[in-house]
ROTORBA-931164 format. One record per residue (C-alpha): residue number from 1; residue in three letters; x, y, z. Coordinates in steps of 0.1 Angstrom, whole numbers, m for minus. Layout:
[NUM, ALA, [X, Y, Z]] ...
//
This chain:
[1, UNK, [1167, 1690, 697]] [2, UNK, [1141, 1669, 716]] [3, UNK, [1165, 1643, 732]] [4, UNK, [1135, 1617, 742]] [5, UNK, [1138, 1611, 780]] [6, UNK, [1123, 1575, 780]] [7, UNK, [1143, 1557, 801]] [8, UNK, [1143, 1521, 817]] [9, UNK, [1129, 1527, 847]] [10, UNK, [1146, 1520, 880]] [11, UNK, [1134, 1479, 884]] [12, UNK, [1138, 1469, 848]] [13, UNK, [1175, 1483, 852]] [14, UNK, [1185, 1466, 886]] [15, UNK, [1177, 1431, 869]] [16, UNK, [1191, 1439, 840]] [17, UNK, [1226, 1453, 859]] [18, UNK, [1223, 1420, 879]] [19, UNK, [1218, 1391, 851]] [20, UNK, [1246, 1412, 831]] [21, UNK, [1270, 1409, 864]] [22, UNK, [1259, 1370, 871]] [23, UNK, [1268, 1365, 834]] [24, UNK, [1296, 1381, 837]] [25, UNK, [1292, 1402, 807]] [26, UNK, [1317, 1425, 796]] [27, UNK, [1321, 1444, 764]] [28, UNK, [1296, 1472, 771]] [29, UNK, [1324, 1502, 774]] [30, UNK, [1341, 1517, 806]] [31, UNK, [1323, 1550, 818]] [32, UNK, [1357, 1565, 825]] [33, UNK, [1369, 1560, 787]] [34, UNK, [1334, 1578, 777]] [35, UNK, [1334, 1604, 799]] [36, UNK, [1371, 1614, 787]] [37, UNK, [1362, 1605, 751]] [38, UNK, [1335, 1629, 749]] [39, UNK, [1355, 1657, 766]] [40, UNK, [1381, 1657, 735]] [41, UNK, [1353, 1677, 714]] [42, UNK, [1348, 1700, 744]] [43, UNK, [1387, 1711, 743]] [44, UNK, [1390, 1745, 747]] [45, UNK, [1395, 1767, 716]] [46, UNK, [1425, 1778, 702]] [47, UNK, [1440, 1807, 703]] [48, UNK, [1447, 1807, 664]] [49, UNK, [1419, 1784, 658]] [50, UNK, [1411, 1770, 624]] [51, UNK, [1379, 1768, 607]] [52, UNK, [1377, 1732, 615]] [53, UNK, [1377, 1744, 651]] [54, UNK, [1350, 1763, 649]] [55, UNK, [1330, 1738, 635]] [56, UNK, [1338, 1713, 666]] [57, UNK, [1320, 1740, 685]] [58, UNK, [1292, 1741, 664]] [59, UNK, [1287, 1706, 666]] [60, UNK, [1281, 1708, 705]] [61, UNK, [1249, 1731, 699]] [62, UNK, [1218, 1711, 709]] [63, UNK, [1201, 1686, 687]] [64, UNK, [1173, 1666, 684]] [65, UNK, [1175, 1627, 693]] [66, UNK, [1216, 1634, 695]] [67, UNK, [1215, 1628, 655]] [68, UNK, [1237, 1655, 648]] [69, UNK, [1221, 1663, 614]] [70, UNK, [1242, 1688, 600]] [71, UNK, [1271, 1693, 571]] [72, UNK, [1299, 1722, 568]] [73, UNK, [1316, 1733, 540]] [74, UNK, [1342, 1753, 549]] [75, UNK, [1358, 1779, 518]] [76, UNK, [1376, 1807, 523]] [77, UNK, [1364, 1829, 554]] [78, UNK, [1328, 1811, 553]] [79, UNK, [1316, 1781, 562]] [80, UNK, [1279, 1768, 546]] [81, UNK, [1260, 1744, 574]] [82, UNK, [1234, 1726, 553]] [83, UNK, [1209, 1697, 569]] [84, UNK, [1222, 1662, 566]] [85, UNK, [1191, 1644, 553]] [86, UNK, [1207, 1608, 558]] [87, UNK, [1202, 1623, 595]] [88, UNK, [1167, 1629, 592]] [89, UNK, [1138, 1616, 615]] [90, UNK, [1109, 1612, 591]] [91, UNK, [1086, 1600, 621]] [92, UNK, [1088, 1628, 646]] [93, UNK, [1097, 1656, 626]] [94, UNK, [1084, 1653, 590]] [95, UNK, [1089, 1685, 576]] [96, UNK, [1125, 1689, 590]] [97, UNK, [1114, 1714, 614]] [98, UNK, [1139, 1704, 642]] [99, UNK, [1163, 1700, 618]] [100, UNK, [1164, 1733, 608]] [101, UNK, [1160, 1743, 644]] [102, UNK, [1195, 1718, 651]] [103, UNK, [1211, 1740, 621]] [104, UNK, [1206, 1775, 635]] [105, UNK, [1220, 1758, 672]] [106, UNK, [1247, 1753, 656]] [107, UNK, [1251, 1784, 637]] [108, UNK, [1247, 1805, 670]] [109, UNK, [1280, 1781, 683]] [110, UNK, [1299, 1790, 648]] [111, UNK, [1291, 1825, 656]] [112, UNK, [1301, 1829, 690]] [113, UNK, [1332, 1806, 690]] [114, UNK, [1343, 1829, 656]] [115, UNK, [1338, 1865, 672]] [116, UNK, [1356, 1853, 703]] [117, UNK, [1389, 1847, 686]] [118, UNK, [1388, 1877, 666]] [119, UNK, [1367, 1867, 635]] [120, UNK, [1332, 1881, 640]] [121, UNK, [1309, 1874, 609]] [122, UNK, [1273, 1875, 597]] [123, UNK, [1247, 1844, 596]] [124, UNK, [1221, 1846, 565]] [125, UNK, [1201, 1817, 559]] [126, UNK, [1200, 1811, 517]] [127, UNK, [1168, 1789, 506]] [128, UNK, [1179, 1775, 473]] [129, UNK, [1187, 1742, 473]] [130, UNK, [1165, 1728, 500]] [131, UNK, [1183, 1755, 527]] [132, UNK, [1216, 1762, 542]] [133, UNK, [1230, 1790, 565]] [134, UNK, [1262, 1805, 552]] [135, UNK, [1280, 1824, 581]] [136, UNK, [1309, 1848, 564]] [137, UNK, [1336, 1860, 589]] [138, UNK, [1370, 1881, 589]] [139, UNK, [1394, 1896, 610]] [140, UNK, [1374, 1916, 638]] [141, UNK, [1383, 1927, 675]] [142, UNK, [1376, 1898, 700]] [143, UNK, [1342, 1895, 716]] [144, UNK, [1341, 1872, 745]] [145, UNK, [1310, 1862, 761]] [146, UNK, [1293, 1844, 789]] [147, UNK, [1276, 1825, 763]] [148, UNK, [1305, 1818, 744]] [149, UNK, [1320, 1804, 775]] [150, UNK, [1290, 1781, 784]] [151, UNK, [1295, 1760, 749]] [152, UNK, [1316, 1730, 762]] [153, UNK, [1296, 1735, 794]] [154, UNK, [1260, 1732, 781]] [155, UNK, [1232, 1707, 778]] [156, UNK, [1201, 1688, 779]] [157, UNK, [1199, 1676, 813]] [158, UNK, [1166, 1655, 815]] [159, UNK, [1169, 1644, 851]] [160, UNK, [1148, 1659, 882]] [161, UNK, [1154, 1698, 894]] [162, UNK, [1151, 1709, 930]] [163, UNK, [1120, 1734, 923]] [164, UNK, [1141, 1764, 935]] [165, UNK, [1129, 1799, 920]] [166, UNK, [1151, 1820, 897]] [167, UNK, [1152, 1852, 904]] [168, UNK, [1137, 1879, 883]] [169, UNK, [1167, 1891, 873]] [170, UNK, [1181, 1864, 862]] [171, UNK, [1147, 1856, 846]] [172, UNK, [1153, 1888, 829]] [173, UNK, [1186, 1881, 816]] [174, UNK, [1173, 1849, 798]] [175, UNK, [1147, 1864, 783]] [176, UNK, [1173, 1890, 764]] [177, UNK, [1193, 1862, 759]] [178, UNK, [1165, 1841, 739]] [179, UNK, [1147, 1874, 721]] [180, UNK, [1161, 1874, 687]] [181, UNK, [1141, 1891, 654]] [182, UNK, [1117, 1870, 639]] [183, UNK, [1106, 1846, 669]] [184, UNK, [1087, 1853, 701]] [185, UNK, [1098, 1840, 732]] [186, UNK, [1071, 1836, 760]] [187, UNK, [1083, 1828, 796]] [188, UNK, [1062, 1805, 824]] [189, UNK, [1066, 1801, 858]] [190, UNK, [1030, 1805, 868]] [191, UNK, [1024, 1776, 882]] [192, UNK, [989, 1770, 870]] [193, UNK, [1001, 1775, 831]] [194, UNK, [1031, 1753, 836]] [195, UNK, [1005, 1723, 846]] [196, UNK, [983, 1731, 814]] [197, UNK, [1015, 1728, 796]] [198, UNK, [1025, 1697, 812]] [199, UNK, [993, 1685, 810]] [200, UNK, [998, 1691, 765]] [201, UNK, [1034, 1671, 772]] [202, UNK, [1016, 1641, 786]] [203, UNK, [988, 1639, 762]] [204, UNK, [1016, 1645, 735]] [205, UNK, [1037, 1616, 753]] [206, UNK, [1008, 1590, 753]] [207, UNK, [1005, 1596, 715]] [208, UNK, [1040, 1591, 706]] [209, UNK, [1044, 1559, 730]] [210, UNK, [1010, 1543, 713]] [211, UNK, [1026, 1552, 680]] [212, UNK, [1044, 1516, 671]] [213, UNK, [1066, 1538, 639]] [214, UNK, [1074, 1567, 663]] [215, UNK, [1090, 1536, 686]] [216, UNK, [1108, 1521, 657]] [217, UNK, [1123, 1552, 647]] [218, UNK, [1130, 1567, 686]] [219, UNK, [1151, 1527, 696]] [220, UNK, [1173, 1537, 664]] [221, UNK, [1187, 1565, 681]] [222, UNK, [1187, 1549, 719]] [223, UNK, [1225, 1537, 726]] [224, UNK, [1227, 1513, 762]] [225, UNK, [1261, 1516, 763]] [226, UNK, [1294, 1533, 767]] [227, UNK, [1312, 1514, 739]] [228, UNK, [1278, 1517, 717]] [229, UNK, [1277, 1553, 723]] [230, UNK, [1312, 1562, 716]] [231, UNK, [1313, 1541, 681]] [232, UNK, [1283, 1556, 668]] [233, UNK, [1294, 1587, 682]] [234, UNK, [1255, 1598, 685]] [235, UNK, [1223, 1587, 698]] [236, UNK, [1204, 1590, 731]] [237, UNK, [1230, 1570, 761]] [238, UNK, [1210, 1557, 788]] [239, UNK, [1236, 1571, 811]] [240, UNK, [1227, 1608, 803]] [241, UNK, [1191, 1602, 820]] [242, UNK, [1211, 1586, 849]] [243, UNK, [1202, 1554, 841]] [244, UNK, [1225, 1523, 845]] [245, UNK, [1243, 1507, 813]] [246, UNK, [1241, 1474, 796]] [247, UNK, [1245, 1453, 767]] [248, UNK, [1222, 1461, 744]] [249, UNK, [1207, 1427, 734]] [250, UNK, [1199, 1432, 774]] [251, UNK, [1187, 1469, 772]] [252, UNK, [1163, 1468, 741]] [253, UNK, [1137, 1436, 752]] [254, UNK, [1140, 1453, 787]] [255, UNK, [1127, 1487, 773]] [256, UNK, [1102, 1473, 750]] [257, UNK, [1091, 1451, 781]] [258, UNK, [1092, 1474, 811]] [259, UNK, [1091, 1512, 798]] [260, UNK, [1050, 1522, 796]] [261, UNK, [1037, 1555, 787]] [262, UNK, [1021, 1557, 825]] [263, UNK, [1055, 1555, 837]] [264, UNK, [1072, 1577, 815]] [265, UNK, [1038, 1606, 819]] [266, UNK, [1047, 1604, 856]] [267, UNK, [1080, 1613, 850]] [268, UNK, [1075, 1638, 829]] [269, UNK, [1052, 1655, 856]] [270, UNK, [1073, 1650, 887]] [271, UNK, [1099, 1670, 860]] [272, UNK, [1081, 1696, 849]] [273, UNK, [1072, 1701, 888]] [274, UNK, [1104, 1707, 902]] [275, UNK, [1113, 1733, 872]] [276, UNK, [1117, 1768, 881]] [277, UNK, [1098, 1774, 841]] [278, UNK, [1088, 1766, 807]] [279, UNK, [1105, 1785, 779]] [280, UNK, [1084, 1784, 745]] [281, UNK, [1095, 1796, 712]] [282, UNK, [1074, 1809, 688]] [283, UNK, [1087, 1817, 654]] [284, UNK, [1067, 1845, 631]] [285, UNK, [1059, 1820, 603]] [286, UNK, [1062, 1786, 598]] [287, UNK, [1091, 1780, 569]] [288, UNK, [1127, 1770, 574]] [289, UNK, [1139, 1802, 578]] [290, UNK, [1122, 1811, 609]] [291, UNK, [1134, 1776, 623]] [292, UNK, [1165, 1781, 620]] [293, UNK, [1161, 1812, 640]] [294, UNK, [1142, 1796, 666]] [295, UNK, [1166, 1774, 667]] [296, UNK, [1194, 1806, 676]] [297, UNK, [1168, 1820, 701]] [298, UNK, [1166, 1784, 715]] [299, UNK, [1203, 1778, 724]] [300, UNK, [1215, 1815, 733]] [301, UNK, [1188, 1807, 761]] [302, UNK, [1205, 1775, 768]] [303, UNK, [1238, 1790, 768]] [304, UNK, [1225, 1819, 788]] [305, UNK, [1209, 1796, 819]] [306, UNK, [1240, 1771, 815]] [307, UNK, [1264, 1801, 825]] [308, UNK, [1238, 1816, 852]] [309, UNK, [1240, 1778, 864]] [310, UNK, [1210, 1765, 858]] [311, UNK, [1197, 1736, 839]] [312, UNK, [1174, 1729, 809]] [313, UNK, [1157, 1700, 788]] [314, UNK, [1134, 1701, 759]] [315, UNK, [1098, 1685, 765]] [316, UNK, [1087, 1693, 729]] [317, UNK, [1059, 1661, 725]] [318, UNK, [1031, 1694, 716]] [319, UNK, [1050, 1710, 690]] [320, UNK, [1056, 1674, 674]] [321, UNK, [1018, 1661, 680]] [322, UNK, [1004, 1684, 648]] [323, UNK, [967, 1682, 667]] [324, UNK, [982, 1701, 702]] [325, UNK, [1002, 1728, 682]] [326, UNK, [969, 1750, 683]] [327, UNK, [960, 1745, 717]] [328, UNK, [1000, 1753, 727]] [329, UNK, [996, 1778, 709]] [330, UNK, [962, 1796, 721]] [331, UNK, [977, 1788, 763]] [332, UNK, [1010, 1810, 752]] [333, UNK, [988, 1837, 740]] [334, UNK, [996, 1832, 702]] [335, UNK, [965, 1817, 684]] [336, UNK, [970, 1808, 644]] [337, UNK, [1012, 1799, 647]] [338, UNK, [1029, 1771, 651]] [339, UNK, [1050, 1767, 683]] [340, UNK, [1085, 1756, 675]] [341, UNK, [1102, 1746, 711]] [342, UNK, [1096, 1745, 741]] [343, UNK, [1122, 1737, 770]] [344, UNK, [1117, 1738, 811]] [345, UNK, [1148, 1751, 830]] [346, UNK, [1161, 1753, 871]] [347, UNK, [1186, 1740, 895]] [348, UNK, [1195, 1705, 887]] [349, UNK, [1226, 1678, 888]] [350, UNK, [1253, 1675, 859]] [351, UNK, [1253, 1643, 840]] [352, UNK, [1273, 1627, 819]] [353, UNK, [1277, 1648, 785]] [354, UNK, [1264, 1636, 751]] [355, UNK, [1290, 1624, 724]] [356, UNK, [1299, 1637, 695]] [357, UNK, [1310, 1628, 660]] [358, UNK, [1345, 1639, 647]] [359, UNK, [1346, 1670, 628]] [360, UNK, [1358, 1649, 599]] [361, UNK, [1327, 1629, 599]] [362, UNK, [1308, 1665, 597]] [363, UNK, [1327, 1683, 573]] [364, UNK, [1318, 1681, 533]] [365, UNK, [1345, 1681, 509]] 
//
C-alpha cells in the first residue's frame, strides 16, 4: 500500500540519462511498450466475465511497495484471496499489517467488478489458517457504480498537486465513500493539523532512510526501467514518480549516491502542501481482521476521489515507525489505537500506471 516515493532526484537523473545516451545504452525497455503492456490488465470487463476476470480486477486494488501480495483460489461461485507470504516485507511491515490491508483492496475490487456484471456476493474474512477473505457470489441484478468504473482508472499518484480546495461536497461524498463498520475515518484539511501530520511523515521518513535493512529491503522492490518493470511485472518504476529511466546498474549506485533523507523530507513537504487533505484510517482494534477492512475503507475512498477526479498517495512512514503510532493517533483524536493508513488527496497530473502480474501468476491451483 505505501508505494515509497524516493526517487532520484532531478541532477542525479540528468547525468545518469546523459552517460546512458553517450554510451549508447540500450536495453532498458521502450515507454510506449510499457505503457500499452500495463493497459492489457486494465481491459475493460466482460460482459459474461469469468471468475478469472474478476480477479484481474482485484489485482489493480492498491498495494504496498507494488508487491502484489495476494493468492485466489477460485471454486465454484467463490473465490478465497489469502496473503502471499513469499510477498511479504518483513522490514517495514512486520506483522503483515499492510498485507492484510492490500487483501481487503482487493477484495473491495472482486466485489465491485462481481455485482456489476450481475453476481453480487458477500465478503467474510475467515481467521483459520493464518487468514483469508472468502467472497461467495451468485446470480444478482447488476449494480454499476462510480467506483466500480474508477478501477482501471485509479492510483497512487505520488507527484506534486496544485493545492486547489475540494469542495465540501465532494469532501462529503468521500467520507461516505471511505466509512465502512469497524474502522474510523478522520478527514484533514486544516491546515495547521496537516503540517503536524507532515511533520510525523518526515520524522517517520528520516528513520526509515537511517535504517540501512529498511534500504535493503525498499531497493528490492525499486525497478529503473521499462523492461525491468514489465518482466517482474511488480515493483516501484521510477517513471511512476516522473522520474527519467535507466539501466539499472546505472540507477542503483546513483540512488544510493545521490537520494538523502533531506531531499526526500523536502519533498514530502512541498507534497503534502499542495494537497487539498490527509485521509487517516483508523481500524477498531488491531488484528487482521480489522486490516483487511481498513484496507476496503481505504480503496472505496480511492476509487471514490479517482471518479470525482482527484488524486491520492499514501504517506504512511507513522503508521510504520511503531514509536509515532501514538502520537498519530492522539493528533486524529483517537488515543490508545493503532492508525492503519493514512493517504493525502487533490488535483494532480496522471502518470504512468503501475504494472501488474498475470492473473495466472496470482491464481492458486
Amino acid at each position: 500500500m505505501n508505494r515509497r516515493q524516493i526517487a532520484i532526484n532531478g541532477g542525479a537523473l540528468a547525468v545518469g540519462a546523459t552517460a546512458a545516451a553517450y554510451l549508447g545504452l540500450k536495453g532498458i525497455g521502450a515507454m510506449d511498450d510499457y505503457t500499452r503492456t500495463v493497459a492489457e490488465p486494465r481491459a475493460t470487463l466482460q460482459r459474461a466475465p469469468e471468475a478469472r476476470d474478476f480477479v484481474r480486477y482485484a489485482t489493480l486494488a492498491a498495494n504496498s511497495h507494488n508487491t502484489q501480495p495476494w493468492r485466489f483460489r477460485i471454486r465454484e461461485k467463490q473465490i478465497e484471496i489469502s496473503p502471499d507470504s513469499s510477498r511479504r516485507l518483513p522490514v517495514v511491515d512486520a506483522d503483515d499489517h499492510h498485507m492484510f490491508a492490500s487483501l481487503g483492496c482487493a477484495a473491495t475490487n472482486l466485489e465491485l467488478a462481481a455485482a456489476a456484471r450481475g453476481q453480487a456476493g458477500e465478503l467474510t474474512f475467515n481467521a483459520a489458517n493464518g487468514g483469508s477473505i472468502q467472497f461467495a457470489y451468485g446470480a444478482t441484478a447488476e449494480e454499476r457504480s462510480a467506483l466500480f468504473a474508477a478501477i482501471p482508472k485509479r492510483q497512487s499518484t505520488r507527484a506534486d498537486y496544485d493545492g486547489r480546495p475540494i469542495s465540501h461536497a465532494d469532501l462529503q461524498t468521500l467520507v461516505a465513500a471511505g466509512t465502512r463498520s469497524g474502522v474510523d475515518l478522520v478527514m484533514v484539511t486544516d491546515r495547521q493539523m496537516m503540517d503536524r501530520i507532515r511533520e510525523l511523515v518526515v520524522a517517520g521518513n528520516s528513520a526509515q532512510m537511517s535504517d540501512p535493512v529498511f534500504m535493503r529491503e525498499l531497493k528490492q522492490w525499486l525497478r529503473f526501467n521499462a523492461r525491468d518493470a514489465l518482466q517482474s511485472g511488480d515493483g516501484l518504476f521510477s517513471a511512476l514518480s516522473g522520474n527519467a529511466t535507466l539501466p539499472a546498474w546505472i540507477g542503483r549506485p546513483m540512488f544510493d549516491y545521490f537520494v538523502s533523507a533531506k531531499g526526500e523530507n523536502e519533498k514530502y513537504a512541498r507534497q503534502i502542501a499542495a494537497s487539498a487533505g490527509i485521509a487517516v484510517f483508523v481500524g477498531q482494534k488491531e488484528d487482521p481482521e480489522h486490516w483487511v477492512l481498513a484496507g476496503r475503507a481505504c480503496q472505496r475512498f480511492a476509487l471514490q476521489a479517482t471518479a470525482l477526479g482527484l488524486k491520492h498517495a499514501f504517506i504512511n512512514q507513522p503508521v510504520e515507525v511503531t514509536l509515532l503510532r501514538p502520537e498519530l493517533a492522539a493528533l486524529v483524536g483517537l488515543p490508545g489505537r493503532r492508525p492503519d493508513i493514512v493517504m493525502r488527496f487533490g488535483y494532480g497530473p496522471e502518470l504512468p500506471f503501475s504494472a501488474r502480474r498475470p492473473v495466472e501468476a496470482v491464481i492458486a491451483t
